[in-house]
TORZAMAR-565769 format. One line per field, with one value per atom (N, C-alpha, C): atom name; x, z, y. Coordinates in steps of 0.1 Angstrom, whole numbers, plus 2048, in hexadecimal, padded with zeros to 3 digits. Example, Ala and Ser with C-alpha at 12.3 -4.5 7.8 and 13.67 -1.06 7.14 Angstrom:
BEGIN
atom = N_CA_C_N_CA_C
X = 884_87B_884_880_889_881
Z = 84E_84E_84E_847_847_84F
Y = 7C7_7D3_7DF_7EA_7F5_800
END
This chain:
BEGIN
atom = N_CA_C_N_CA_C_N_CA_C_N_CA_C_N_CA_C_N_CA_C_N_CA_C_N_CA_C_N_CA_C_N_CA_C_N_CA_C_N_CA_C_N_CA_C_N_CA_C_N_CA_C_N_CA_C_N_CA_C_N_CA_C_N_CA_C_N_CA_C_N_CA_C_N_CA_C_N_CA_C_N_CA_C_N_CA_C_N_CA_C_N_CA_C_N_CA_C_N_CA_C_N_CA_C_N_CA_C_N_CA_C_N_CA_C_N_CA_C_N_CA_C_N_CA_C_N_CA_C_N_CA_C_N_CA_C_N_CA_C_N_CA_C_N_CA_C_N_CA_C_N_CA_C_N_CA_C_N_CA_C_N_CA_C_N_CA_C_N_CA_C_N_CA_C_N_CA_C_N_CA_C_N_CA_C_N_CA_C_N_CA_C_N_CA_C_N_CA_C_N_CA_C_N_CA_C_N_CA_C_N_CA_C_N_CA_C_N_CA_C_N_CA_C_N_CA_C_N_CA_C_N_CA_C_N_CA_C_N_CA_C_N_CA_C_N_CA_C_N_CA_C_N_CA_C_N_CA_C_N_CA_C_N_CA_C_N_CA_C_N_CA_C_N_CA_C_N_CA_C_N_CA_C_N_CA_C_N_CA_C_N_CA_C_N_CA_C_N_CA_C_N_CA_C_N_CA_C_N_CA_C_N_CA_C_N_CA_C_N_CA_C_N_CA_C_N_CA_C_N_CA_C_N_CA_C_N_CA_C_N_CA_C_N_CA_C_N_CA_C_N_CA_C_N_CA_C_N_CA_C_N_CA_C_N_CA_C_N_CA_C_N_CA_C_N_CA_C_N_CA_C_N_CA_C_N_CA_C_N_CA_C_N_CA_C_N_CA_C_N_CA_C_N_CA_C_N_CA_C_N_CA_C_N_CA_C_N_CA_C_N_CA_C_N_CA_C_N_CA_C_N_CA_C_N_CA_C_N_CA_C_N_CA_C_N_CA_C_N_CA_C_N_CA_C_N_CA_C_N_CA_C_N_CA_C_N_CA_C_N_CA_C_N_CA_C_N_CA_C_N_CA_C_N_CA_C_N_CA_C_N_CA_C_N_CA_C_N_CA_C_N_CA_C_N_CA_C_N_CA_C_N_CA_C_N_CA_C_N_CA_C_N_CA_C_N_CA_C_N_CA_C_N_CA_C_N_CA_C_N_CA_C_N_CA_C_N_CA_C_N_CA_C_N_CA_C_N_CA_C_N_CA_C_N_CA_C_N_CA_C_N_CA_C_N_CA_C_N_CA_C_N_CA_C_N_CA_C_N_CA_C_N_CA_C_N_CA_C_N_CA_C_N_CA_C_N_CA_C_N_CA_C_N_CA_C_N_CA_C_N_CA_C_N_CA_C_N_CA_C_N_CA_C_N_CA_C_N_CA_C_N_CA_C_N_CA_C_N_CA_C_N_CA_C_N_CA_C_N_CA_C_N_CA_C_N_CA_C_N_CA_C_N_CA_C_N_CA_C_N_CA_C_N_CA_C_N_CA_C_N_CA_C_N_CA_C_N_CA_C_N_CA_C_N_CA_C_N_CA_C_N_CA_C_N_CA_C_N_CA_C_N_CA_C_N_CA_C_N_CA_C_N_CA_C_N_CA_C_N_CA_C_N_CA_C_N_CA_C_N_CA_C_N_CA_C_N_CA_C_N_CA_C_N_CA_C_N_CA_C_N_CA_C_N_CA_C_N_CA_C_N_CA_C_N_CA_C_N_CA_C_N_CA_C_N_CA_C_N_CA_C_N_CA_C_N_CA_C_N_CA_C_N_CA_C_N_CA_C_N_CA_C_N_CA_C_N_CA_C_N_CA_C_N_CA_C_N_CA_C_N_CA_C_N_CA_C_N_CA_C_N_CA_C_N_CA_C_N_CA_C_N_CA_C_N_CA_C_N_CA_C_N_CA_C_N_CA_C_N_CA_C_N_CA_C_N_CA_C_N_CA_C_N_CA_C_N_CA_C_N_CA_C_N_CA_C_N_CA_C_N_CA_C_N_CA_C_N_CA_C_N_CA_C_N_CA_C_N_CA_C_N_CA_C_N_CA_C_N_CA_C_N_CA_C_N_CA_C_N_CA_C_N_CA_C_N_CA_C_N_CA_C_N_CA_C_N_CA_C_N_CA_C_N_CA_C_N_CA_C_N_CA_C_N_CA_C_N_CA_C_N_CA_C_N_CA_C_N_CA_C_N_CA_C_N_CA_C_N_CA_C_N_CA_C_N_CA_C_N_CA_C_N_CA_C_N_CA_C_N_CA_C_N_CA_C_N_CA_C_N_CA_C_N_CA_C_N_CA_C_N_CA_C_N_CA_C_N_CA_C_N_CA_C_N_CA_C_N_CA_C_N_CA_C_N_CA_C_N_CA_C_N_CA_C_N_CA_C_N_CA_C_N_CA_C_N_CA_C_N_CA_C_N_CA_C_N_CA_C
X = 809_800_809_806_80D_80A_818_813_811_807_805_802_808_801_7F5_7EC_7E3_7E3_7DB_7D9_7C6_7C8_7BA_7B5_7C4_7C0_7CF_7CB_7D8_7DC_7D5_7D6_7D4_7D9_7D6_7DC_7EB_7EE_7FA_7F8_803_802_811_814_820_822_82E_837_844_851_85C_863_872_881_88A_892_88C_884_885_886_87C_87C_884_891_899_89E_8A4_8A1_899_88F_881_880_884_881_87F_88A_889_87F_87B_868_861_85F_859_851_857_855_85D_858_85A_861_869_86E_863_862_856_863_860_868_868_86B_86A_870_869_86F_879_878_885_889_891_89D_8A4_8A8_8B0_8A8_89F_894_88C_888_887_896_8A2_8AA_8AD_8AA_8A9_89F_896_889_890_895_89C_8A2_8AD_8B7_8AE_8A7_8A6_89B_897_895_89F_8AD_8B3_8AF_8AB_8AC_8B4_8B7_8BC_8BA_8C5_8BB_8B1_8B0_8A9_898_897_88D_884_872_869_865_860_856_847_843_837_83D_838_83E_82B_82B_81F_821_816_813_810_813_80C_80A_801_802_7FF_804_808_7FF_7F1_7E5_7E7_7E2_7E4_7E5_7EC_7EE_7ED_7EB_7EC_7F3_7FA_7FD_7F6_7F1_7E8_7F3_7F0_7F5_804_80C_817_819_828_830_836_83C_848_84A_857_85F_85A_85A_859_85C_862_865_864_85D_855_862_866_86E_868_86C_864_864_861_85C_84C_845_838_838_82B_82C_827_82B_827_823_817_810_80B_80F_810_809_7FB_7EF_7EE_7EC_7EA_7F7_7FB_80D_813_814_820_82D_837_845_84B_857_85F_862_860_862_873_876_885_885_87F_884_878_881_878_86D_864_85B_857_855_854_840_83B_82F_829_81D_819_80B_806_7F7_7EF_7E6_7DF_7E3_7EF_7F5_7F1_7EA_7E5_7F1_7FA_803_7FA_7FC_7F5_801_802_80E_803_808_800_806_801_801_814_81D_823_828_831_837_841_839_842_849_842_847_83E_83C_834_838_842_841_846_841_84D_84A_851_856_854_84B_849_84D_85B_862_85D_860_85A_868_86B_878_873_880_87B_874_86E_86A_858_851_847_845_840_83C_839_83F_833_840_83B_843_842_854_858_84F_84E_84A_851_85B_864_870_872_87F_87B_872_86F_861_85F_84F_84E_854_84C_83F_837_828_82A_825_81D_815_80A_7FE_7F6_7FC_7F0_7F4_800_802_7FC_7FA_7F8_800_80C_819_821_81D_826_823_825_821_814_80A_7FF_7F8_7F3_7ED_7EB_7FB_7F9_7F5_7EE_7E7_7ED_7E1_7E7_7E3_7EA_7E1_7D4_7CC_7BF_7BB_7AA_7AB_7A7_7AF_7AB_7B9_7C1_7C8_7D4_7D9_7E1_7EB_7F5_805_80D_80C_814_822_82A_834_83B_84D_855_85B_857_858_85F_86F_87A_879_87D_883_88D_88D_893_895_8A2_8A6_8AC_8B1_8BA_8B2_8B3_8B0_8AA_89B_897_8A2_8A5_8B1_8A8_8AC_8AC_8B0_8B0_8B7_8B6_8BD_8BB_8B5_8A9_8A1_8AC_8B0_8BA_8C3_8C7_8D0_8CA_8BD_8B9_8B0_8B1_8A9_8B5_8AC_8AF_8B5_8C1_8C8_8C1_8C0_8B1_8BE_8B4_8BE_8B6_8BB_8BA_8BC_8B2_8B5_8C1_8C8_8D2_8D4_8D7_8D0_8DE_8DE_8E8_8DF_8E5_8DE_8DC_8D0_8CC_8C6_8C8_8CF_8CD_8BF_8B6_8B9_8C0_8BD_8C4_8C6_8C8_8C0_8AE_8A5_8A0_8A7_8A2_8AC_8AB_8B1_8B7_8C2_8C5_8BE_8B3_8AA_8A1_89B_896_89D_8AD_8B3_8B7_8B9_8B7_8AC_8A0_894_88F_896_894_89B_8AA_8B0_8AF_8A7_8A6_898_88D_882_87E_877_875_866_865_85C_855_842_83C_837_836_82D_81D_81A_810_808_7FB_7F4_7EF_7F2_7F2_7FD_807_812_810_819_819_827_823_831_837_82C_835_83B_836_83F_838_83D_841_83C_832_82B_831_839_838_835_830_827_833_837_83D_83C_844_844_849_842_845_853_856_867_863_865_868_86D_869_876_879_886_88C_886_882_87B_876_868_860_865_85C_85C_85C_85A_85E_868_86D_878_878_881_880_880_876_874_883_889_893_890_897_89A_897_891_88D_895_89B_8A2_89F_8A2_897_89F_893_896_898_893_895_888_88F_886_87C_874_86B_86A_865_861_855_849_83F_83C_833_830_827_825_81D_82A_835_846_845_83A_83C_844_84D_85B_851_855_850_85D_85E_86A_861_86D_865_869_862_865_866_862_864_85C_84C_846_845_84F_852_852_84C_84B_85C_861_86C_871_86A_870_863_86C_864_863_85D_85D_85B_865_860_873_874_886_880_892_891_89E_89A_8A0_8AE_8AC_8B5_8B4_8BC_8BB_8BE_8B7_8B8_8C3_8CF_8D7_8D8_8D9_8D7_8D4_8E0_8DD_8D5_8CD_8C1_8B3_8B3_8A5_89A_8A0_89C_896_898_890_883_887_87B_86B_870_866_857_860_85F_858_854_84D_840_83B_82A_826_819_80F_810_819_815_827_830_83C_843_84F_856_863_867_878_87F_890_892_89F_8AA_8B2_8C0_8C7_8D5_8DA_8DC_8E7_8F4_8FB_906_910_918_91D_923_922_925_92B_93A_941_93B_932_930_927_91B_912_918_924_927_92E_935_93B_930_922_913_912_913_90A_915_923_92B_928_927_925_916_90E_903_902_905_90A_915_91B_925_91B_913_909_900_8FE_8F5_8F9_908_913_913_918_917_908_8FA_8EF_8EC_8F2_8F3_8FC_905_90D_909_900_8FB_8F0_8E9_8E0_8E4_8DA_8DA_8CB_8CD_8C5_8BA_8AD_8A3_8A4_8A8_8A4_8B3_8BF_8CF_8CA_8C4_8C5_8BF
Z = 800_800_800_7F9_7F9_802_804_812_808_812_80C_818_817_81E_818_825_81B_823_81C_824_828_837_83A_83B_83D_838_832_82C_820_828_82E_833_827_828_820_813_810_802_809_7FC_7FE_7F1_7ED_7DF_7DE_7D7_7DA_7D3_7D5_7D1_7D2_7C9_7CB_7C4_7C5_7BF_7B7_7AF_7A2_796_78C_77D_773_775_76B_75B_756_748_73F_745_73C_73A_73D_73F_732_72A_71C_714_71A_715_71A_723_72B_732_73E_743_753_760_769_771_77C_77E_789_790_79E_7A4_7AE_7BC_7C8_7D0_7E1_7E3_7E6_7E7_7EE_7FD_806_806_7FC_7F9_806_80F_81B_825_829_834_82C_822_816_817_818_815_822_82F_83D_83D_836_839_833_82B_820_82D_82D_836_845_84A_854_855_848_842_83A_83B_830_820_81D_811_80A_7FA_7F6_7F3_7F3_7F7_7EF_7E1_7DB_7D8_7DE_7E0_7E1_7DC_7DC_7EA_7EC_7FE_7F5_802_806_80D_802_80A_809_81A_820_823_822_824_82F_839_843_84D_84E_84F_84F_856_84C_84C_850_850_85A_84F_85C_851_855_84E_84E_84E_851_849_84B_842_846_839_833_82F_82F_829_833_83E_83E_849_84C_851_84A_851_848_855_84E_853_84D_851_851_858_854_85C_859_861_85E_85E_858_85A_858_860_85E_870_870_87F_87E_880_880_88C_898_89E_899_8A0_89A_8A6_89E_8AB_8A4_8AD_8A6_8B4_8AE_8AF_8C4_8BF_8C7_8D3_8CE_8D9_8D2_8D7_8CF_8D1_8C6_8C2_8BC_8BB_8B6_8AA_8A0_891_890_882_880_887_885_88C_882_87D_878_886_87C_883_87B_886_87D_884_876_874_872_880_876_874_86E_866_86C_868_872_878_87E_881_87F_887_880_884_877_87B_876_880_87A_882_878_873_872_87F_882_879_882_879_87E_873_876_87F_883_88E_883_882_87A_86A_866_859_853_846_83A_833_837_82E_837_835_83C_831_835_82C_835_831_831_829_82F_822_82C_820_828_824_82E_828_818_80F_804_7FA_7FE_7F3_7EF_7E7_7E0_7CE_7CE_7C7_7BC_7B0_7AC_7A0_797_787_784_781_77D_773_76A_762_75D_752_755_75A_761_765_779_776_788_78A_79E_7A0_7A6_7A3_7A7_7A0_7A8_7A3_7A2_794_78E_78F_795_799_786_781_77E_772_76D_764_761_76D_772_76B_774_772_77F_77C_784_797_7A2_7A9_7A8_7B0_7B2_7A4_79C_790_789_793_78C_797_79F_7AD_7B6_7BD_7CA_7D5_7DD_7E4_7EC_7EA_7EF_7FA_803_80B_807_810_808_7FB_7FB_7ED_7F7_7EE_7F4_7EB_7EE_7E8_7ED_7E2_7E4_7E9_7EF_7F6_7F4_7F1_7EC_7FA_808_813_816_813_813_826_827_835_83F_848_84E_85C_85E_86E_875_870_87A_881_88F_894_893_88E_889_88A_889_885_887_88F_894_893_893_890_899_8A0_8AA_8A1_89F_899_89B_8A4_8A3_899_893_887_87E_87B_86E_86C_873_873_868_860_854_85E_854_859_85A_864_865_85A_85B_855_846_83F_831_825_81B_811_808_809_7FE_7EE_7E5_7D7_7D1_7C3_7BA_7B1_7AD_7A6_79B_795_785_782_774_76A_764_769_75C_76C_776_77D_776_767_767_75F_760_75B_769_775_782_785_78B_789_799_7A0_7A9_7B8_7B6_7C3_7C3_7B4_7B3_7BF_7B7_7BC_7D0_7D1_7DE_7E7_7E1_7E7_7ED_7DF_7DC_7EE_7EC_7F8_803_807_815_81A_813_81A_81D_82B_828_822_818_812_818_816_81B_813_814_80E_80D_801_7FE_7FE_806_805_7F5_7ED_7DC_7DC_7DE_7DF_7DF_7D8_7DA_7CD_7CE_7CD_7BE_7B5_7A8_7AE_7B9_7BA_7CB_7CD_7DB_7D6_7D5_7D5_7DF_7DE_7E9_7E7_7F0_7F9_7FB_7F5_7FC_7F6_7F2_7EA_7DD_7D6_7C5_7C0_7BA_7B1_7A6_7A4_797_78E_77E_774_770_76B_75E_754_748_741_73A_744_73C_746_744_74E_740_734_72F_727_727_722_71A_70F_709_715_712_71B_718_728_728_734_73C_73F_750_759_769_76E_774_77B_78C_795_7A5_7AA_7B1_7B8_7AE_7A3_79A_7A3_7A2_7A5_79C_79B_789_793_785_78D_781_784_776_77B_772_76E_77C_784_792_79E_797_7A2_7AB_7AD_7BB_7B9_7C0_7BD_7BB_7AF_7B2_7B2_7C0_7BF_7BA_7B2_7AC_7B0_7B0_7BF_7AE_7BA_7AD_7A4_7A6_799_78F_78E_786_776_771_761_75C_750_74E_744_73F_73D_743_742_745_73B_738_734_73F_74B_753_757_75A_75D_76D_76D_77C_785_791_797_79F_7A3_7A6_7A7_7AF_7AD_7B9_7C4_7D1_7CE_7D7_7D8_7D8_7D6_7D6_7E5_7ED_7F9_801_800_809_800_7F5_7EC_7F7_801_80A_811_817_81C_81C_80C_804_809_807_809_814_821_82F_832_827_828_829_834_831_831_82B_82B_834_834_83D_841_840_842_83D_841_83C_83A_832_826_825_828_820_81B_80F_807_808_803_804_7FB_7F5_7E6_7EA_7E2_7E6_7D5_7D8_7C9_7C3_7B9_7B5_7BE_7BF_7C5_7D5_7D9_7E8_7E1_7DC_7DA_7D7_7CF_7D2_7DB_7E3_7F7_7FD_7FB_803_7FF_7ED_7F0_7EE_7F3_7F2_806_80D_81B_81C_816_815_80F_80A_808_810_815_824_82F_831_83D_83E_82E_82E_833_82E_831_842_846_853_85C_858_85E_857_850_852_85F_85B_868_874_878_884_888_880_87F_88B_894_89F_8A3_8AB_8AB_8B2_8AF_8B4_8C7_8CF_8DC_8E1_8DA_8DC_8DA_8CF_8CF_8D8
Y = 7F4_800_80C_815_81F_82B_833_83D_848_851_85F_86A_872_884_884_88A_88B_89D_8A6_8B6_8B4_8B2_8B9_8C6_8D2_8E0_8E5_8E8_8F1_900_901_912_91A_92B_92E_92C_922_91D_916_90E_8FF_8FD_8FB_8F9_8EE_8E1_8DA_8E3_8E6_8F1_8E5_8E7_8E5_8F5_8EB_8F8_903_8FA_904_8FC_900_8FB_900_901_901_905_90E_90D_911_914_915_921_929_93B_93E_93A_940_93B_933_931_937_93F_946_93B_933_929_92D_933_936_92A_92E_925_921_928_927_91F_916_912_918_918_917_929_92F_93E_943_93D_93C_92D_92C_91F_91C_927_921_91D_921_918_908_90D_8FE_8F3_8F7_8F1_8E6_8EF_8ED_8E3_8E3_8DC_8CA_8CC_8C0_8BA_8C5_8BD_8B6_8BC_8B1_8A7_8A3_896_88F_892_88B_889_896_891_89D_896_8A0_8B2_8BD_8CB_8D0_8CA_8CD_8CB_8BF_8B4_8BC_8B6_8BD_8C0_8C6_8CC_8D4_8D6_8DE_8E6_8F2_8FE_907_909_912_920_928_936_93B_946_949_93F_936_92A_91D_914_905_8FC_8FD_8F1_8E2_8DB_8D1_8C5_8B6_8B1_8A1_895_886_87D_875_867_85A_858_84C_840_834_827_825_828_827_834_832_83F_845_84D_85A_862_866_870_880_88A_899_8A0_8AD_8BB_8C5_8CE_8DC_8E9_8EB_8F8_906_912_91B_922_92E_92D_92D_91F_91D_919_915_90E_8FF_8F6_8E3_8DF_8D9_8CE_8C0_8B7_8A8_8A2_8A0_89A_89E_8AE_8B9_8BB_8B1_8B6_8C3_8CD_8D7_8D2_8D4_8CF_8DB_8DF_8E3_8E7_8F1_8EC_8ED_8E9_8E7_8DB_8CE_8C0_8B6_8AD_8A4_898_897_88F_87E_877_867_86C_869_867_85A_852_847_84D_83C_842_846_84F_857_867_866_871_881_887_894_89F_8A7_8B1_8B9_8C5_8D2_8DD_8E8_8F6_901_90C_915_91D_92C_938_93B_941_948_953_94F_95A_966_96D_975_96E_962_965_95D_95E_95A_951_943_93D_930_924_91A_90E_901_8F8_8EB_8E3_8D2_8C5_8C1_8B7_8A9_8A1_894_889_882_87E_874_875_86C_873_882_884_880_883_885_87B_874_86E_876_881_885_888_883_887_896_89C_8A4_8A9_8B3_8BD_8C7_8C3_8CC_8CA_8C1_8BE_8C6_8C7_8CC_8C4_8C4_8C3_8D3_8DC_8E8_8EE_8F5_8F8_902_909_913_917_91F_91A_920_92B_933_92F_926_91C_90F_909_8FF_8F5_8F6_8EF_8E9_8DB_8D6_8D0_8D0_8CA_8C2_8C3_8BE_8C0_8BB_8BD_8CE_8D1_8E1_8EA_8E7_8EE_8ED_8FD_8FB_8F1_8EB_8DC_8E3_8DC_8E0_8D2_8D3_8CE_8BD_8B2_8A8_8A0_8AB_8A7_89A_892_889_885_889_889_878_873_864_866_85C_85F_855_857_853_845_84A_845_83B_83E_834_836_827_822_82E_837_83A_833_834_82B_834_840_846_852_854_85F_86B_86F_87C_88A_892_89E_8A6_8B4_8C0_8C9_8D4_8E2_8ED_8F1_8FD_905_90F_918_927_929_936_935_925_924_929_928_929_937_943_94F_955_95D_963_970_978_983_98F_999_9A4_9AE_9B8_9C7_9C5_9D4_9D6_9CD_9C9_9C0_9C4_9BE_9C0_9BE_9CA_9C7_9CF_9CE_9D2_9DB_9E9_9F1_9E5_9EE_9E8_9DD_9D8_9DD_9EC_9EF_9FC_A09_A08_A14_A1F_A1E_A2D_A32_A2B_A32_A3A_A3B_A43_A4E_A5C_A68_A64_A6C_A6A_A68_A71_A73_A66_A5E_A53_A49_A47_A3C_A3D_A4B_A4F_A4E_A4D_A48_A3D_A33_A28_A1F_A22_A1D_A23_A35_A39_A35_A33_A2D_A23_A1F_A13_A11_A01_9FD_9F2_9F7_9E9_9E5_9D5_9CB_9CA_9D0_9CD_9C1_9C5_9B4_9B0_9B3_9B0_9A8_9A0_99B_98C_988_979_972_967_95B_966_968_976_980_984_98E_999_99E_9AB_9B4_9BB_9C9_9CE_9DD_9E7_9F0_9F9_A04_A09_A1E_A23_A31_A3D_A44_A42_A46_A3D_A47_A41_A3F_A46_A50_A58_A52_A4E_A4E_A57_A5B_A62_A64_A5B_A5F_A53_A50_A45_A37_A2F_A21_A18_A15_A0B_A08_9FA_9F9_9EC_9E7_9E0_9D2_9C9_9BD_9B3_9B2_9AC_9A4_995_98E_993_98A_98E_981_988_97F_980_973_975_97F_985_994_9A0_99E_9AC_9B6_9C0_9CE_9D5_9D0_9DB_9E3_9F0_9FF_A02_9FC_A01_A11_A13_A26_A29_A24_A29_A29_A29_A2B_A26_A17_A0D_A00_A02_9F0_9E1_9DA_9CB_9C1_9BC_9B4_9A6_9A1_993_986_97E_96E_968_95A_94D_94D_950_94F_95C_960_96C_968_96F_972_971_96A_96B_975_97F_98D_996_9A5_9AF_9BE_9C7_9D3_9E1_9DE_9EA_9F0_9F6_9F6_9F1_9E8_9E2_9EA_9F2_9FF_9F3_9E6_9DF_9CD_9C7_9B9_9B5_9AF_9A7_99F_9A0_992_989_97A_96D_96A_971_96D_972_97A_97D_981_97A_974_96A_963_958_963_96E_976_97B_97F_984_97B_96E_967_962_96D_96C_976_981_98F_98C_991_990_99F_9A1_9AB_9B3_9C4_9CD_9CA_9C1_9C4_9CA_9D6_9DD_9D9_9DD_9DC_9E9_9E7_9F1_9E8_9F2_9EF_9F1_9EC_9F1_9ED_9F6_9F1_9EE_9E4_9DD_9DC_9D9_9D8_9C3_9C6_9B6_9AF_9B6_9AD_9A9_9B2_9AD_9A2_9A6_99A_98C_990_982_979_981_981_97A_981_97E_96D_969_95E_955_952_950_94A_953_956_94B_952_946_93A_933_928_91F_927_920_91D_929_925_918_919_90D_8FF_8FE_8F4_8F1_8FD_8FD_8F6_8FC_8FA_8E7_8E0_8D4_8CD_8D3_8CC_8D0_8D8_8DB_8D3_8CB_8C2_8B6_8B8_8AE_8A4_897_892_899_897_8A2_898_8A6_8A2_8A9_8A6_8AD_8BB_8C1_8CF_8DC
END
């Protein structure tokens, strides 16, 4: 008999995510994937599987959940609270689930996004060379959708024997302070007081916002002369500036070109951020130049290394 998750509530969205769909851009074929890749990647690791591996990545917050036919292993990353079958636990710590088992992932403590990997993975053929979902494509995870109540994801549910794994949660809090971005490419369709605005205010998140992209709320950005430009290439974290001078930073399901000039470009290493913004949170910016950005994700990518080997049996940490 085969095991499955099944979702008694989705909360308000649940989409299966992995890395990222690859490649396809130049089709105009989005990559979509897991928004904050380093709490996602956290989520992998302490199920053993590899970082890329598909999950359930949740909004706000994380529903509730059971396995059917069998057990499994799972772990909730994120700061959500976890309760397994009304015991509260710990998140950042895998859990062995048998059948029956009801997990349910409250509301967020300050952030908007967490991540449910199940060891082994998800049963569910690539599309593309990914299981990430598209929703408004309807590409990929769940028959293209977002999981709804009822839906049940077959499970790859290889044998584990060793010790569920843990993570002290102070490892894994994203760094506070200013987003870090690199002018451009088009900021020299903005006059100096533009680009000076841009980085002395801070900017809120519009509740219009989601996996395409960060609406902000702030004082609008002047162009130079005129907001369009020939449609070129969006790469994660590009900055549009359309003709109303409000910033749209762009996440994973971003359009793969644009016609608006983009005032700057989020760093690799604190794009994981981006993802953690909810409705009514404020941002501000800091231009940085290449070579730091690439110091940053150089620096991030060590950490990640690091927050494996910190990985302890759940009960040590």
């Amino acid at each position: 008999m085969s095991v499955h998750l099944r979702c008694v509530n989705p909360g308000a969205l649940a989409t299966v995510q992995d890395a990222g769909r690859m490649g396809y851009q130049r089709y105009g074929v989005p990559p979509s994937g897991a928004v904050d890749l380093f709490t996602f990647h956290i989520a992998n690791a302490l199920v053993g599987n590899d970082p890329d591996e598909a999950a359930i990545e949740f909004t706000l917050t994380g529903g509730s959940w059971t396995v059917e036919g069998g057990a499994c292993r799972v772990a909730v990353a994120g700061a959500f609270p976890v309760a397994l079958n009304g015991t509260t636990l710990p998140a950042f710590r895998a859990l062995d689930l048998a059948p029956g088992d009801l997990l349910k992932i409250g509301v967020g403590a300050g952030a908007a996004r967490g991540y449910l990997a199940v060891a082994g993975g998800f049963a569910i053929e690539p599309v593309l060379g990914s299981r990430a979902t598209h929703v408004r494509s309807g590409l990929g995870g769940l028959d293209g959708k977002a999981l709804a109540k009822g839906a049940r994801l077959a499970l790859r549910a290889p044998e584990v024997s060793d010790p569920p794994l843990a993570l002290d949660p102070r490892l894994a809090r994203h760094d506070p302070g200013a987003l870090r971005v690199v002018p451009g490419p088009q900021d020299d369709y903005f006059d100096a007081a533009a680009l000076h605005a841009f980085v002395a205010q801070p900017w809120r998140m519009h509740p219009q916002s989601d996996r395409m992209g960060l609406r902000l709320e702030g004082r609008p950005l002047q162009h130079k002369s005129g907001f369009n430009i020939v449609s070129d290439g969006i790469a994660p974290g590009s900055i549009q500036v359309p003709g109303n001078g409000l910033p749209i930073v762009l996440l994973a399901d971003r359009q793969s070109t644009g016609g608006y000039p983009k005032i700057a470009t989020v760093v690799s290493a604190d794009l994981p951020r981006l993802g953690q913004l909810r409705p009514g949170d404020t941002v501000r910016f800091e231009a940085i130049t290449v070579e730091a950005a690439e110091t940053l994700a150089r620096e991030a990518a060590g950490r990640m290394n690091l927050l494996r080997a910190a990985l302890r049996p759940a009960g040590i940490v």
